[in-house]
N, C-alpha and C positions, 0 to 999 in steps of 0.2 A: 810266356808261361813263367819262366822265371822274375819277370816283375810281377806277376799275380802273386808268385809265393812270396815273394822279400815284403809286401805291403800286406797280405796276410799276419805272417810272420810280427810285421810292425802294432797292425793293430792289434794281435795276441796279447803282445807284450803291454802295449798302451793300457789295453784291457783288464790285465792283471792289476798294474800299476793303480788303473782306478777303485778297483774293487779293494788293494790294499787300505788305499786310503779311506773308501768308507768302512770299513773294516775297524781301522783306528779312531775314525770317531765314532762310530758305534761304543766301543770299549771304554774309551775316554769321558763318555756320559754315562757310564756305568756306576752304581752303587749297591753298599752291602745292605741290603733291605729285607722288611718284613712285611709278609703278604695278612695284610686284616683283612675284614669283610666287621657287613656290618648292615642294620635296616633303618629305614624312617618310616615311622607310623604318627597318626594322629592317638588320642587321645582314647578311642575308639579303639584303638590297634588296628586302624585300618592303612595299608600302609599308602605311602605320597610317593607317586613315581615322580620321577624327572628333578628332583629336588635337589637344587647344588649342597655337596660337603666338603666345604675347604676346610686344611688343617691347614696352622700355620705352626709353624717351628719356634720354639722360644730361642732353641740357641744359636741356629744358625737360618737364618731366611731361604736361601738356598735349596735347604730340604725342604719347605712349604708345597704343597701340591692341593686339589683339588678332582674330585668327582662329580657326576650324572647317579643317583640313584637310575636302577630300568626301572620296567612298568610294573613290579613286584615291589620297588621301593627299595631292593637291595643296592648295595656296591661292592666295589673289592678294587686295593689299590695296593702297592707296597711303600714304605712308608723307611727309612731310617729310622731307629728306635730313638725317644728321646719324648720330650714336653710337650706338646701341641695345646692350643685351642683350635678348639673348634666350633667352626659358624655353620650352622642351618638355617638355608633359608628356601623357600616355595612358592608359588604361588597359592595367594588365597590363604596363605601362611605365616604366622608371625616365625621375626630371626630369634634363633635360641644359638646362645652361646655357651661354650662348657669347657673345661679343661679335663685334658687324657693324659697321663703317661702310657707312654706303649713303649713296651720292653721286649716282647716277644708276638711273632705270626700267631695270629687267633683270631675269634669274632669278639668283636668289639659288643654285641648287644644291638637291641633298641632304644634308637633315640626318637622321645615323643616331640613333637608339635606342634602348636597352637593353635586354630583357624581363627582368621580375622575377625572379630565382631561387626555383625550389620551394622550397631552403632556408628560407629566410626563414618560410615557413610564413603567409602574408598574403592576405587573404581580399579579393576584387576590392574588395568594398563599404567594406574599410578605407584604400581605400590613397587618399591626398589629390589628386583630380582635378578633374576640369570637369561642370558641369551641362549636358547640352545639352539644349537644352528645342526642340525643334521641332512642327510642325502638330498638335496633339494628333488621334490617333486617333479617338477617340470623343467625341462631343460633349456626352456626360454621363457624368460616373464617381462614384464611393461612397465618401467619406474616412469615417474612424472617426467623425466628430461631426458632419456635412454631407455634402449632396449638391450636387457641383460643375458648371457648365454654361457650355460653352463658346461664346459666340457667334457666332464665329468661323467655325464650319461650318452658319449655321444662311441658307440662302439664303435663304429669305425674308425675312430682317427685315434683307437689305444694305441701305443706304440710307433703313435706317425709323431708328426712335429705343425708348426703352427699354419704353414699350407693346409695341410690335410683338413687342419680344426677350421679355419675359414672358409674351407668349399662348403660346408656345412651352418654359416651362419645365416639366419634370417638378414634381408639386406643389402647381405656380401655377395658376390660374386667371384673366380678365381678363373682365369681363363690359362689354355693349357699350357702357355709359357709362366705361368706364374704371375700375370698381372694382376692385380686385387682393382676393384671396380664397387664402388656402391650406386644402386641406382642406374648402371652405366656409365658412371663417370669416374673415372679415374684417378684423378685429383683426391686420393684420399691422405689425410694429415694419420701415421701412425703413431702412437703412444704409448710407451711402457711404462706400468707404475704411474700414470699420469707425466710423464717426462718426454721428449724427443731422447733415439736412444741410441749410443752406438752400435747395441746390437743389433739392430735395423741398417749399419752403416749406409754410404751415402748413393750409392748406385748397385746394391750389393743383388738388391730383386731377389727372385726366386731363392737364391745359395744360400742368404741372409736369413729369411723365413724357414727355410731346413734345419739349418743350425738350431732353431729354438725348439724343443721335444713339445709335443703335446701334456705330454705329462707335469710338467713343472706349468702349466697354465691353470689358473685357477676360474677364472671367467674374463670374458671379451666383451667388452661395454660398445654398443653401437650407437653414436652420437651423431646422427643426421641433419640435426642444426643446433648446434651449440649456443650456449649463451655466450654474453661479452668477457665472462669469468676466465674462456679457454682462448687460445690464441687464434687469430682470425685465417689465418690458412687453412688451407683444405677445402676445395670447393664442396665436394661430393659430403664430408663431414670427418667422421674423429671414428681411427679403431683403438683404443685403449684396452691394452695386454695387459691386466691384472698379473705376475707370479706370485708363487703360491708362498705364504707367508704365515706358517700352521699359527694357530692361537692356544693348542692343547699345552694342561700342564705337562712337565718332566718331560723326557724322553719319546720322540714320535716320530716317524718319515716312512715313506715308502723307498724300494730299488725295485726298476723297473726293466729288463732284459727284453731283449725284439731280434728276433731273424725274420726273415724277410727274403724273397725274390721278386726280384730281379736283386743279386746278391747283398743284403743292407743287413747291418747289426748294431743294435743299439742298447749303449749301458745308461742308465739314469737316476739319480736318487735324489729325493728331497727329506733333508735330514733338518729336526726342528726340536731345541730344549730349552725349555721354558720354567725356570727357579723366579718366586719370589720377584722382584722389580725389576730381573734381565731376560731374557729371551736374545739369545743365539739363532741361527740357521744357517745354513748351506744348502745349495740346491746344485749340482753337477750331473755334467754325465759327457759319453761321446760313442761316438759312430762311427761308420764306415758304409758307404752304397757305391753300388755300380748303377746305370742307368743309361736310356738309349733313347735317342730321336730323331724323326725322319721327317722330311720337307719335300712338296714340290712345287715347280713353280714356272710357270708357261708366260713367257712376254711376248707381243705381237708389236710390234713397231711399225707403223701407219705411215711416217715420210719418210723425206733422205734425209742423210745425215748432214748431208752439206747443202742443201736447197731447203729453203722454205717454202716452197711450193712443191706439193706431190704431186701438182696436175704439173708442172716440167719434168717431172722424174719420178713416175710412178715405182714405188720402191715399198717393200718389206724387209723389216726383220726378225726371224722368229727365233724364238730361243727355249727350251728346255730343260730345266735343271731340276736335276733329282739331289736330295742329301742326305748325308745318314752320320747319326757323331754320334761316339761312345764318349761318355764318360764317369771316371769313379771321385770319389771326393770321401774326405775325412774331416770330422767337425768334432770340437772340444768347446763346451764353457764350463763355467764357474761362478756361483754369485753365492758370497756369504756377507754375511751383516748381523746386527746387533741392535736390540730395541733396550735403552732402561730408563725406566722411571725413576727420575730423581725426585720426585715427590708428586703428591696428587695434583699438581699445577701444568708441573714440568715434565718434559720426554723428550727423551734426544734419540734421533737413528744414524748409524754409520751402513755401508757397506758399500760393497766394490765388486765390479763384476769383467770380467774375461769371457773373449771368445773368438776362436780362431777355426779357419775354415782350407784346406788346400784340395784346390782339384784339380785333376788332367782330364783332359778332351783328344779324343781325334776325331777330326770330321773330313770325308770325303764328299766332294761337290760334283756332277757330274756336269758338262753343259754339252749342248748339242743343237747348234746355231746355225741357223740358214738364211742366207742376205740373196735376195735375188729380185729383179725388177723384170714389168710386165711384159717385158720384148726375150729375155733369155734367163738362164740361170748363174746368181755370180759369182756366190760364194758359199763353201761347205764346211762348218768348225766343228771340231769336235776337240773339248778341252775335259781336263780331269784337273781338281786343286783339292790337295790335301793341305789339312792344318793341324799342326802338332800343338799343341802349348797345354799350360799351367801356369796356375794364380794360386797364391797366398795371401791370406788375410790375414789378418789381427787387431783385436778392438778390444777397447778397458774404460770402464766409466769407472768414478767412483762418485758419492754421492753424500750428501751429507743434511740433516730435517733438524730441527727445533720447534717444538707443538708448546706453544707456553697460555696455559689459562690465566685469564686478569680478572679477579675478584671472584664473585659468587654469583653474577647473574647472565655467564655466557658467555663475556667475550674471550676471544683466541685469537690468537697470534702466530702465526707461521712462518718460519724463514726455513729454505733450502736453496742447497747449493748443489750442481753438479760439473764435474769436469770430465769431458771423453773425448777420446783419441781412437781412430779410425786410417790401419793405412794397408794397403793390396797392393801388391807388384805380380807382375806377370810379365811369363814372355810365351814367344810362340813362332812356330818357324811355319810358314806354308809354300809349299811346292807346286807350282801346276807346271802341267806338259801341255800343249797343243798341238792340236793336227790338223793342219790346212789343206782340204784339197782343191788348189787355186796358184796359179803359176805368179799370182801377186803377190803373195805373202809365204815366206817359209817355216815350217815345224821350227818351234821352238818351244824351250823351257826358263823357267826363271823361279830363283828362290828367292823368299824373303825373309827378313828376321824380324820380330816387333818385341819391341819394349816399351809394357807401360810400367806407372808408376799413379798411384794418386791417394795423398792423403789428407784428414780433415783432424782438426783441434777446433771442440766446442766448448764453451762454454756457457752457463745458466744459472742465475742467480734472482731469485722468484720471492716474495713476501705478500702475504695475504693479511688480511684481518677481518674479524667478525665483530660484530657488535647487535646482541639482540635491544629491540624497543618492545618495549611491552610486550603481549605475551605472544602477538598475532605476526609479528613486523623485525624484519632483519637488513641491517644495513652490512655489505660487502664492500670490503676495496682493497684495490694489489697492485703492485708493479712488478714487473720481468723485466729481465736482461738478457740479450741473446747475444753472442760474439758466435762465429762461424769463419774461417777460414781452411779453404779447400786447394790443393796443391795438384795440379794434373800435368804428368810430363809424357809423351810418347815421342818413340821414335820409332823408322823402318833406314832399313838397309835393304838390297837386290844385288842379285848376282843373276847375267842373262847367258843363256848357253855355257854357263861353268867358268866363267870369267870374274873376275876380279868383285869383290862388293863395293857399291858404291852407295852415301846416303841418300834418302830420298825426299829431300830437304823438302818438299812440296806435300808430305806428311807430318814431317818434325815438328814437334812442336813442344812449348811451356806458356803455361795458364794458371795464373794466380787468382785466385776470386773468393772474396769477402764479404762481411755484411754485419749488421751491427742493428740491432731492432729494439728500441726499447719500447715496452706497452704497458700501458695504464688503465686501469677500468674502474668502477665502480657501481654496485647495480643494488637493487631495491627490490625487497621482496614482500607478501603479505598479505593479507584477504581482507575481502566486504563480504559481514556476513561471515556465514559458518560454512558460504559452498563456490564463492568465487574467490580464485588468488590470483595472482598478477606479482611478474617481476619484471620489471625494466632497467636495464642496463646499457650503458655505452662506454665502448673502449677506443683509443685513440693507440697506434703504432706510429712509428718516426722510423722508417728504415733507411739506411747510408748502405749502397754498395757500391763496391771497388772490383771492375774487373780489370785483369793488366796481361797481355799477351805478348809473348814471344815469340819469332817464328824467324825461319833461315831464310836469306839469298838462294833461289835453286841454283847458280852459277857457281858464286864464290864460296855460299857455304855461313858466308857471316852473320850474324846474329842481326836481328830486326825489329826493335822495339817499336810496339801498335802504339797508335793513339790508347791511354786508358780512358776507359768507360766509368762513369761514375752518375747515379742515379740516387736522388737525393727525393723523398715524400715522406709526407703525412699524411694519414686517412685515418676515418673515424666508423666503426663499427657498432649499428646499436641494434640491440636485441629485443623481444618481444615476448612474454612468456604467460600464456593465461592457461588457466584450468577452471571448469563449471563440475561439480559432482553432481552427476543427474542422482544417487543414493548409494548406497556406500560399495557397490560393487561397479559402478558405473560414472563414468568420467569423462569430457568432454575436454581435449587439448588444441589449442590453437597460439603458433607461436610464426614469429620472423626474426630474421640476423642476417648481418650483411657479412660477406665474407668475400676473402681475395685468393688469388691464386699464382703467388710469384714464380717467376721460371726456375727450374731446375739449375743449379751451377753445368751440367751438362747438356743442358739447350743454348747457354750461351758461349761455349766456345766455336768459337769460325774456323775449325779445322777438321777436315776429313779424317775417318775411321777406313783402316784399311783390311776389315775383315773379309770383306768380298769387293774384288775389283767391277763386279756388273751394279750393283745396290750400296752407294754412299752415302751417308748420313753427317749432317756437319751443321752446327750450334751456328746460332742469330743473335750477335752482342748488342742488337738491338730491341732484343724480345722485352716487350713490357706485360706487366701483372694485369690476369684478366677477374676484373669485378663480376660478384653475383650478389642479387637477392635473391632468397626465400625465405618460402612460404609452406606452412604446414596445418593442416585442421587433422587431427585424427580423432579416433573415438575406444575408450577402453573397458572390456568389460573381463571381469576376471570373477569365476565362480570353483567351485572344488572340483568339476570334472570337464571344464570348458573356458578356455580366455580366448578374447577375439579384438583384433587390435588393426582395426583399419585406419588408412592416415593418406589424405589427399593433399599432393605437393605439388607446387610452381615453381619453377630456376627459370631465371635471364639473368645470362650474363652478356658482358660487352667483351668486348678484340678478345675474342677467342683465340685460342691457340692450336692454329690448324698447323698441317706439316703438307706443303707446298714439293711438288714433282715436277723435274723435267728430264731429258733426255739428253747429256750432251754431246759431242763431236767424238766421242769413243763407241757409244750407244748405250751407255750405261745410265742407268736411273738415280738421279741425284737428288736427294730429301733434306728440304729447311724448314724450320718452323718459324711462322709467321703469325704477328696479329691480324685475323682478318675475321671481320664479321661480328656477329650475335649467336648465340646458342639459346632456346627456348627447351624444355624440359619439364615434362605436367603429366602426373597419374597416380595409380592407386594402388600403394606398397600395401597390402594385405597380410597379415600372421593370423596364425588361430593354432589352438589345439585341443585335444579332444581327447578323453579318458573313456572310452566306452565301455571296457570292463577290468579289473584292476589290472588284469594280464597285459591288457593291449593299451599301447599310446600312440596316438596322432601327430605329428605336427605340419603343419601345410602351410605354406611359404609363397607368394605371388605377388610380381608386380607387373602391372598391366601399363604401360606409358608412352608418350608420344612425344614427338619431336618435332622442333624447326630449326634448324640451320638456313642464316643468310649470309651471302657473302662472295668475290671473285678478286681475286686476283694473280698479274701479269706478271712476275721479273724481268721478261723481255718484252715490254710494248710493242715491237715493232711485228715481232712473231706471234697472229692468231692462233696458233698451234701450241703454244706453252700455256696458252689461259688455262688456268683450275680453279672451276665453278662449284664452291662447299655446299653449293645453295640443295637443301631438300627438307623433305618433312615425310615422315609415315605415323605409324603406328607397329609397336611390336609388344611380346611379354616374356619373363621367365617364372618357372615354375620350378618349387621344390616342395618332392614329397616325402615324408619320415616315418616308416611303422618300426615300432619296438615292441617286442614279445615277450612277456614272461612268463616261461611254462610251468616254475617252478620256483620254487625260490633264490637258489642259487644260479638260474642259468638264463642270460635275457639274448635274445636275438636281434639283428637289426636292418630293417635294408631301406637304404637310400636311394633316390630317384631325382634326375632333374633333366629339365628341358627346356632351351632358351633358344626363341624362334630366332629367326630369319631378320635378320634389320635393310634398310636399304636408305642411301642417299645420292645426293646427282653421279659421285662419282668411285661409291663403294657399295658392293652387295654382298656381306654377309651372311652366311648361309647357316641355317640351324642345328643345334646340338645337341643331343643328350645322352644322360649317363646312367650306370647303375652298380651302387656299393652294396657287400656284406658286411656281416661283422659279427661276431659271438663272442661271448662273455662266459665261463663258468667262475664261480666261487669256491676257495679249497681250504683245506688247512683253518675249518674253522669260522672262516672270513677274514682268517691272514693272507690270503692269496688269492690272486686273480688269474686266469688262462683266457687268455684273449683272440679270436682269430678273426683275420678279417683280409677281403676282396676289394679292390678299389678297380674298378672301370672293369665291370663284369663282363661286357661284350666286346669290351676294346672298340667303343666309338669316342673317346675323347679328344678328336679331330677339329680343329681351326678351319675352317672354310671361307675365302675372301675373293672376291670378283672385283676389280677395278676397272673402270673405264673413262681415260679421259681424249685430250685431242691427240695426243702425240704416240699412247701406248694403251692395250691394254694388259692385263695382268690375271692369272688364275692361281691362286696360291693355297694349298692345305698342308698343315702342320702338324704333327704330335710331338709333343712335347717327353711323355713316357708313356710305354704302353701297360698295360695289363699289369700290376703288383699282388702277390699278396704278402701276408707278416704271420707271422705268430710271435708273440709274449707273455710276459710271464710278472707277476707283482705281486712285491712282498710286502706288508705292513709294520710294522712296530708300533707296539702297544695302540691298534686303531679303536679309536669308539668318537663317543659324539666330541663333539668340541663346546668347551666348556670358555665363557668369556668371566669379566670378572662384572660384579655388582654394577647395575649400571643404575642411571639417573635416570628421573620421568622423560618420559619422551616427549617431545616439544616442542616446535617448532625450527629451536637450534639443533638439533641434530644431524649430523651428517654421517653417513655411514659408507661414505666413498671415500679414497682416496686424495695421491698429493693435489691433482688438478681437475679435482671433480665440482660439478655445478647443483644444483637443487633446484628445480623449478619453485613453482607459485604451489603453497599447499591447498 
């Protein structure tokens, strides 16, 4: 109880402290202004909604701001008193320019207009006007090369963080440990801002993706097969974390507050000011959750330990294990940066971002083990192992863009750099007792201490260029730099019946592993005709890695330098990119990319984890990168109250990377991953959504897919009993379904649905799942404020189900991860309305409106 309250207590105070600080820069973007108002009409006096009014400041740029007339034509802004011009402009509207002094708050009048002359002959979409980007409609739409997802409309995941936004995307999948899966396959490459990111750190999993708020997300790009443009990892494909990077003039952000049970509290604010050619941001906030998880887990052990043959010694093992581990965690970031235009050619961005994560666990194991052969009974265990521990994190990128235009007809030039540092120490004590009833072995206890340590220094240094050919045809080309260096050191110590500790060098261990990737592309884009385009591109990687291992003498203790590993390739990745417009709502896409899948730096170390003495996991310094092609046909149709975006896909890949079981001479179950085999992978990812009445929204999510895995292999030839045969094939599907409600204007509902059958292969049978979310929304304060409520896993079935059965063991294992949540929160706006971009150019085929490592298919 008294550590509940001092960590209360802590994050009171944390809490404060942040609120201070946004607080200060609230204030600090503060100015002494005067509220105008003011209308646009035409000539008619009919007035022109939507129509941008920028002022700009004679004496100071700074003050310069910008408006949205609404659908009456009005605005209203505050303004520092002083000289302005002022631009109007519209669509269907010529630009009028005018000069103000404004001295004092009042209405400014009407300003008239001009409508374009037929004459002219000027097509709406040429004429140089304003972006207005408001609420988006739909919360998931279909770009030529991705599928985009808005989270912005996604009520349940207000006040969650970026797990929560991913169980919900078209695509995605999130299993209850926090695995993310596209497709079923797991291999997915994450991306922030278009970057690899320390926030994501290196083995961080679920804790990593908590850290990041839902709220600072602006949209999640789903990149199923990328072009040669993105780097070729990631089998399954690309999840690109857009944060939110406001566009509005002056002063704008939201703060976002969440309580929560099972106990979580969450502060957040994304604060955005926007003067003249700079543009400022900060996006922070931090937490506090408790949270619980249970496990069981049934092994049946088929021979003896010490014969390979069970017909000499017919022999079981069975075992029991129940679990349950609490634990609480505190999460803080920080990401602020700076956009300015040094002129209409040039832009430069800086910013730098923080994030740190600390949590404690206690988990109790329970086992209850029975060893007995066909003639008598021989042995009766009953163990109990507790494990104490805590891990701290800390991670800082900083990052740095130069966007430079060359002449007048398109081309651009991009250099960015980032540098991030990634490092987590932990320790952890675990206790188990044993009770033997067996005049072989006596009650005993033993304690252990573990200390890890592991940290990473990246680096990235990325250059692209554009160059349009005539008006239809765009040539691409870039080279990346990747440096990666990863540091992993553990150790254990034991103390048996209260005696002395000694090391347990046969744990201990130091792992240095590096990598050095440099890639090249260049790709081709362009149409025949007005309704077929086509991009082809091919990129080439050169990866060098170095892994170098340490490890003790279990005798003397002495240090023992491994053979280093070093793995030296080239390969070349080419992509495929067509699009047919059956009319202008309707699109036929068909595209292929070759992509790889390098081992994880923690598949390759060859040293045991000492988290549970029955289930060992230990890295393969010989694991090699498994290749795939695919292949994709979809079809897009998008209208005002229905898009449907069907898309049939192929994967084979080679030396898979399966994770090989045996049993060894303790009876414990020992896991390596190994290349072995082919993986095949074919079926039909399905989206749609559906507006039936303005109130209600649809959206329904499915993928229907089948499988073939081939493949066996033996670590012990001599032992039939060790073989693990990967080899099967079925058919399975998952299902996600989305109603949203609006009764009213201010208040929308929302419940979420999914269901993902039953998969089965020679030697796993997962068993099927499904769930169900709330969520509510009210509007307050105007449209200044949001009240959020929301349920995640309404029946509390969000339960892992796994059946294994191979020669030596079988296995029954079900998991939760966390049970039953819910939240409430609270969001505050400053100064919210539409978002106002600045004049742009005809839109063209050079256009890009993604991000640092965004691609464009074939127009």
């Amino acid at each position: 109880m008294t550590d509940k309250i001092e960590i209360s207590s802590m994050i009171r105070k944390r809490t404060l402290g942040l609120v201070f600080v946004l607080g200060a820069a609230s204030f600090a973007f503060a100015q002494e202004k005067a509220n105008v108002t003011g209308k646009i009409v035409d000539k008619h006096n009919v007035a022109v909604p939507y129509a941008s009014v920028s002022f700009s400041s004679k004496a100071n740029k700074l003050f310069s701001d910008a408006v949205l007339t609404d659908e009456k034509g009005e605005y209203r802004l505050a303004l520092v008193p002083g000289a302005y011009a002022i631009t109007v402009e519209a669509i269907d509207f010529k630009k009028v320019t005018l000069n103000k002094q404004i001295t004092t708050a009042g209405n400014l009048g009407n300003f008239t207009v001009e409508a374009e002359g037929s004459a002219t002959n000027t097509k709406t979409q040429d004429i140089q006007g304003v972006t207005i980007t408001a609420q988006a409609v739909k919360a998931y739409r279909v770009e030529i090369d991705k599928k985009v997802y808005d989270p912005s409309l996604d009520i349940v995941a207000k006040g969650g963080n970026l797990q929560d936004v991913l169980a919900n995307v078209p695509s995605v999948s999130v299993d209850t440990d926090g695995t993310v899966s596209m497709r079923g396959n797991t291999n997915v490459k994450f991306l922030i801002n278009g970057k690899p990111s320390s926030l994501l750190g290196i083995d961080d999993g679920a804790n990593a993706m908590q850290s990041i708020p839902a709220d600072q997300i602006e949209r999640i790009e789903v990149i199923t097969n990328p072009s040669s443009k993105f780097e070729a990892s990631g089998t399954a494909g690309i999840l690109n974390i857009i944060l939110k990077k406001d566009k509005k003039m002056g002063f704008n952000g939201t703060v976002t507050g969440t309580l929560g049970y099972l106990p979580r509290t969450n502060l957040n604010a994304n604060l955005n000011w926007r003067k003249g050619n700079w543009t400022w941001y900060v996006n922070g906030g931090g937490g506090y959750n408790e949270n619980e998880s249970s496990s069981k887990n049934i092994t049946t052990r088929k021979d003896d330990i010490n014969n390979l043959s069970a017909e000499a010694f017919p022999f079981t093992q069975y075992s029991n294990q129940t679990g349950k581990s609490e634990r609480t965690g505190e999460n803080y970031n920080l990401t602020a940066g700076l956009v300015h235009d040094i002129s209409d050619k040039t832009s430069i961005n800086l910013s730098g971002m923080i994030r740190s994560f600390n949590n404690n666990s206690n988990t109790l194991n329970n086992y209850a083990e029975k060893v007995y052969s066909s003639s008598s009974f021989f042995n009766n265990i009953d163990r109990e192992r507790n494990s104490y521990g805590d891990s701290k994190n800390f991670a800082n990128q900083f990052d740095f863009g130069l966007d430079q235009k060359i002449g007048d007809n398109g081309q651009l030039l991009n250099i960015s750099g980032s540098y991030q540092n990634n490092k987590t120490d932990g320790n952890s004590q675990i206790v188990q007792n044993t009770f033997v009833q067996s005049i072989l072995q006596p009650t005993g206890n033993s304690v252990n201490n573990v200390t890890t340590s592991s940290k990473s220094n990246t680096f990235i240094g990325k250059a692209d260029y554009e160059l349009p050919i005539g008006e239809k045809s765009k040539l691409e080309a870039g080279a990346r730099y990747d440096y990666n260096k990863n540091t992993y050191d553990y150790f254990v110590n034991q103390s048996n019946d209260g005696g002395a500790f000694y090391t347990r060098y046969d744990f201990t261990s130091n792992t240095v592993y590096s990598e050095n990737i440099l890639g090249l592309y260049a790709q081709f884009k362009s149409k025949l005709g007005e309704k077929l385009g086509y991009q082809l591109g091919l990129r080439s990687e050169t990866s060098a890695i170095d892994i170098n291992f340490l490890k003790y003498d279990q005798l003397t203790g002495a240090a023992i330098q491994q053979p280093e590993v070093k793995k030296n390739y080239t390969e070349f990745f080419p992509s495929v990119f067509l699009s047919y417009e059956l009319n202008k709502n309707n699109q036929l896409l068909l595209n292929y990319s070759r992509r790889i899948n390098r081992p994880r730096a923690f598949s390759l170390i060859p040293f045991m984890s000492f988290d549970d003495d029955r289930n060992y996991f230990r890295g393969n310094p010989d694991l090699n990168p498994t290749y795939e092609n695919s292949f994709e046909l979809g079809y897009s149709l998008s209208k005002s109250k229905i898009s449907f975006n069907p898309t049939i896909y192929f994967k084979k890949s080679q030396d898979e990377q399966n994770r090989y079981q045996f049993v060894d001479d303790t009876g414990a179950i020992n896991t390596i991953p190994y290349n072995i085999g082919t993986e095949t992978n074919y079926g039909l990812d399905m989206n749609a959504t559906y507006d039936p009445f303005k109130w209600w929204k649809i959206m329904l999510s499915t993928d229907l897919y089948g499988y073939k895995n081939e493949g066996t292999f033996n670590l012990f030839p001599d032992n039939p009993r060790t073989l693990n045969d990967f080899s099967g094939d079925g058919f399975s599907y998952r299902i996600r379904f989305n109603n949203t409600f609006k009764p009213n204007k201010n208040l929308s509902l929302q419940v979420q649905s999914f269901y993902r059958a039953g998969e089965k292969t020679a030697m796993n049978n997962r068993k099927a799942m499904y769930g169900f979310d709330f969520g509510a929304s009210q509007t307050i304060w105007k449209g200044s404020g949001t009240i959020g409520f929301n349920v995640r896993d309404i029946f509390n079935t969000r339960k892992m189900s796994n059946y294994s059965d191979n020669a030596q063991f079988t296995r029954d294992m079900e998991m939760q991860w966390q049970p039953r949540q819910f939240s409430l929160s609270l969001t505050y706006r400053f100064k919210q309305g539409e978002k106002v971009e600045q004049p742009k150019r005809k839109k063209d085929i050079n256009s890009n409106s993604s991000g640092d490592d965004d691609q464009q298919g074939p127009m």
